[in-house]
C-alpha positions as CSV (number, residue, x, y, z in Angstrom):
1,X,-22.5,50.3,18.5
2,X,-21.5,47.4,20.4
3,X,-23.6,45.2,18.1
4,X,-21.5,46.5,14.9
5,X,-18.4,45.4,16.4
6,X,-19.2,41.8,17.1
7,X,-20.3,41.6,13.6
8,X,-17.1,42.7,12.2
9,X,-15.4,40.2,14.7
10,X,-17.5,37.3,13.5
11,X,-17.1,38.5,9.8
12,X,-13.3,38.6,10.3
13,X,-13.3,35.2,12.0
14,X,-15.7,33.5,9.5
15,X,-13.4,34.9,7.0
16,X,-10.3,33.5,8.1
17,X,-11.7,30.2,8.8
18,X,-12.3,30.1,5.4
19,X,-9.2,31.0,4.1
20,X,-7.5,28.9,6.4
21,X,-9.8,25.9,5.5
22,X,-9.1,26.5,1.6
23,X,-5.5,26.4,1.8
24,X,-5.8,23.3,3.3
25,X,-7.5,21.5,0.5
26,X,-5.9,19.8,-2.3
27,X,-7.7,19.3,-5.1
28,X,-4.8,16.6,-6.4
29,X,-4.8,14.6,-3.4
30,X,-7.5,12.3,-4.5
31,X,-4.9,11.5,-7.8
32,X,-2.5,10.6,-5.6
33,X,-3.9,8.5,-3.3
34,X,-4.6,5.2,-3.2
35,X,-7.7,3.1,-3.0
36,X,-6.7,-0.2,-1.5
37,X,-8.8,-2.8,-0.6
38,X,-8.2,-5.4,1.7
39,X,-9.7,-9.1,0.3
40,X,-9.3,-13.0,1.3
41,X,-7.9,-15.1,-0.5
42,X,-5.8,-18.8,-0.6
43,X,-2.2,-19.4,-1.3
44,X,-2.2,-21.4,-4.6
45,X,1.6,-22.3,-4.7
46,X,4.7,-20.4,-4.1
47,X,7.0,-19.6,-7.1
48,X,11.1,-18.6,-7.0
49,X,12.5,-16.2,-9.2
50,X,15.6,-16.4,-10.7
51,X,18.0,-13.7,-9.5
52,X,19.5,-11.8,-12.7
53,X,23.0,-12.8,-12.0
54,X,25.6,-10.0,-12.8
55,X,29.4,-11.3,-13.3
56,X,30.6,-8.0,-12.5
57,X,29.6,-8.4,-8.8
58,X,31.3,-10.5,-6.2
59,X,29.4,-13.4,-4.9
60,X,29.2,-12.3,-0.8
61,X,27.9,-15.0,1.7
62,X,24.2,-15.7,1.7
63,X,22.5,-15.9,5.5
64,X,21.4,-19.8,6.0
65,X,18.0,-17.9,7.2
66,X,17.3,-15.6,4.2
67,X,16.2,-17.0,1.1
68,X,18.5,-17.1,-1.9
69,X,15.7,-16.4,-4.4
70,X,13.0,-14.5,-4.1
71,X,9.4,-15.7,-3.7
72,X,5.9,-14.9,-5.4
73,X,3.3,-16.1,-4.0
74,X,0.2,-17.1,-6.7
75,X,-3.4,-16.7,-4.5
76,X,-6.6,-17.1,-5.3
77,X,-9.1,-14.5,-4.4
78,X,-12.6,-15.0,-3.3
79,X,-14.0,-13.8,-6.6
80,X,-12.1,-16.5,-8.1
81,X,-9.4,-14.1,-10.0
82,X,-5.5,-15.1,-9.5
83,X,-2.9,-12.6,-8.4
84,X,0.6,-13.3,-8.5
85,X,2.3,-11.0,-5.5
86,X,6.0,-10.6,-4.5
87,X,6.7,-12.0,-1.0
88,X,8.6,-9.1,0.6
89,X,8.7,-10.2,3.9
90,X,10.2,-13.1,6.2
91,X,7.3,-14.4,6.6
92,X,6.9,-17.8,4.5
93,X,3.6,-19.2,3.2
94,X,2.0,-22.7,2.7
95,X,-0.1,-23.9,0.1
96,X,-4.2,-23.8,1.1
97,X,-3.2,-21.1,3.9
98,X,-5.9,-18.4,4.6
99,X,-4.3,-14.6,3.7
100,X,-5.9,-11.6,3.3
101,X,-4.5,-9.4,0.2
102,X,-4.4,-5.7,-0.2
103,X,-5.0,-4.8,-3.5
104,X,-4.5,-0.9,-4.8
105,X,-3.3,1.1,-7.5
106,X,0.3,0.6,-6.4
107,X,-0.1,-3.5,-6.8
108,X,-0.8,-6.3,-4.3
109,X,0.7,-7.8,-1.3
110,X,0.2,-10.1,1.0
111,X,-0.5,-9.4,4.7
């Protein structure tokens, strides 16, 4: 008798495992997510781009330390292909400097 009701216990424990491990998987989530890869590569030369300019707006001061155009920054990968990434950051980048370069499904940037 007492055998019977451990085996309903670990039937009813199994089973919920289960149920609790299959609402847990998404079968989307490998659509969403991205595969990035992180490579080296070498700053080529740093590019501005012009700011669309809207006459609508009024001109507000511009911080000495923040850049009044934006930057890209063209690298070179190991492989030998050319990216052209957005430099979102403060950070500011030389010619012939070492950076490594994540590269997903979302687009590159530099680290």
């Amino acid at each position: 008798m007492r055998s019977g009701i451990v085996s309903t216990v670990f039937l009813v424990v199994v089973l919920v495992t289960l149920a609790v491990l299959a609402g847990c998987s998404n079968p989307h989530a490998a659509d969403r997510a991205p595969s990035e890869v992180v490579v080296w590569a070498t700053v080529e030369r740093l590019e501005d781009v012009p700011l669309a300019e809207d006459s609508e707006l009024p001109q507000y001061y511009e911080h000495p330390l923040a850049p009044d155009t934006p930057e890209e920054i063209v690298v070179r990968l190991d492989d030998g292909a050319t990216l052209s990434v957005p430099n979102v950051g403060q950070h500011r980048y030389e010619a012939g400097q070492r950076v490594r370069v994540v590269v997903g499904n979302r687009g590159a940037f530099v680290l």
